[in-house]
C-alpha positions in Angstrom: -32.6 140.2 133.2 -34.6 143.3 132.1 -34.9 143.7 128.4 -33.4 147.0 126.9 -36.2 149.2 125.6 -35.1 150.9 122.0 -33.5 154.7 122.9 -32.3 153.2 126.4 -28.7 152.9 124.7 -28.7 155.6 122.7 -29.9 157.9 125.0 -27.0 156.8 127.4 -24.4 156.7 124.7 -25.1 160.3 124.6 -25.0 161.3 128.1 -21.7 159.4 128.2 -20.4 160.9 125.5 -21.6 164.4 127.1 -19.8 164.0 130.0 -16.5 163.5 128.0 -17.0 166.9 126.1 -18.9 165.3 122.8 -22.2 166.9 122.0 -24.3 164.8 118.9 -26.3 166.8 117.2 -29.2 165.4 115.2 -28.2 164.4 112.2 -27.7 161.7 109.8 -24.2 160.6 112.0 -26.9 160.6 115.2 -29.0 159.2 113.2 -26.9 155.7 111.9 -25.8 155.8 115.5 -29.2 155.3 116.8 -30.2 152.8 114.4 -26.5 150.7 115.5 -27.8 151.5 119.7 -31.2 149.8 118.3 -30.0 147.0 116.5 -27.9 146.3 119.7 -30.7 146.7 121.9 -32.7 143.7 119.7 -29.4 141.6 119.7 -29.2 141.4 123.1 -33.1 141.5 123.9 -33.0 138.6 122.0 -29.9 136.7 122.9 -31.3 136.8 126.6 -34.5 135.2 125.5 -32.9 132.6 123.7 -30.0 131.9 127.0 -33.6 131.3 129.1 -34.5 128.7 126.6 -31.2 127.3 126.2 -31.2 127.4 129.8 -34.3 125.6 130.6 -33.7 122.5 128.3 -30.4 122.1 129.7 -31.9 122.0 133.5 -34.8 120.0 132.1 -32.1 117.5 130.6 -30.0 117.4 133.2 -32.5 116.7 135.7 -33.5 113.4 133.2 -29.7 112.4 133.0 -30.3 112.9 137.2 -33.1 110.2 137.2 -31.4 108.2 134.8 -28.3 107.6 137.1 -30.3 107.4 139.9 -32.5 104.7 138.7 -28.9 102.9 137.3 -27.0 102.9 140.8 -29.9 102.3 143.3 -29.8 99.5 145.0 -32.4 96.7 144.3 -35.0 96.2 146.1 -36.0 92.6 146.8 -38.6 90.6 145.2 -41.6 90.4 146.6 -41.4 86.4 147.6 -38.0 87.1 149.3 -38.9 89.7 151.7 -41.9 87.9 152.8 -39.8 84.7 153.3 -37.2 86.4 155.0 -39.5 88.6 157.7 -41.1 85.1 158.7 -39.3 82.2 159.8 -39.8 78.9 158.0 -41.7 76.3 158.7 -40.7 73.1 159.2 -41.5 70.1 157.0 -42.4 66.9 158.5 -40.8 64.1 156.5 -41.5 60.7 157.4 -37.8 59.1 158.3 -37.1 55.3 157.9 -34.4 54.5 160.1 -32.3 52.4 157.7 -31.8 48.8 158.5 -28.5 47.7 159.4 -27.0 45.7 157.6 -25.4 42.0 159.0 -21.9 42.0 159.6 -20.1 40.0 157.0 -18.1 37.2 158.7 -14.8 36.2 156.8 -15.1 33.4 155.3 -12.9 30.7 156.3 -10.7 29.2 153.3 -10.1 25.4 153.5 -6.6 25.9 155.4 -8.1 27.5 158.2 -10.5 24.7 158.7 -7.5 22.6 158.9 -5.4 24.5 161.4 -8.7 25.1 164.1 -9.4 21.1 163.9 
């Protein structure tokens, strides 16, 4: 916004107040009225400076809370060793295999009554 230079209200205080019938005279009544238009005139000059400060940290913190959140909820990338692995295939391993031996089939052993029935 454009700041408010000092007479700016005053001066259209009294053209409003023309146009309703009021004439101010100078004065010491226009005079404490000017000085009010003035002070009014630095209030806001000064409230619209400090609303572009206020304004500016809040983007500039906002936009860190932004990163902040983005950084939480992104999804990980992989590590390093497990996108390599996983764009080539792997390679085999060459393991020397020992068939294992088989083992002798047990025969029952014959008990001393079946000796006697086979003879």
């Amino acid at each position: 916004m454009k700041t408010i230079q000092k007479d700016e209200l005053f001066e259209n205080l009294t053209g409003f107040l023309r146009s309703k019938g009021i004439d101010l005279k100078e004065g010491s009544y226009a005079h404490r009225i000017r000085q009010g238009c003035n002070l009014l005139a630095d209030a806001v000059n000064l409230t619209q400076g400090g609303l572009a400060k206020a304004k500016a940290g809040i983007d500039d913190k906002l936009s860190r809370m932004r990163q902040v959140i983005h950084e939480k909820t992104a999804p990980k990338p992989p590590p390093a060793a497990d996108a390599m692995a996983a764009s080539t295939p792997p390679k085999r391993q060459r393991r020397s295999v020992s068939k294992p031996k088989p083992k002798p089939a047990a025969k029952p052993a014959k008990t001393a009554r079946a000796r006697k029935r086979t003879t």
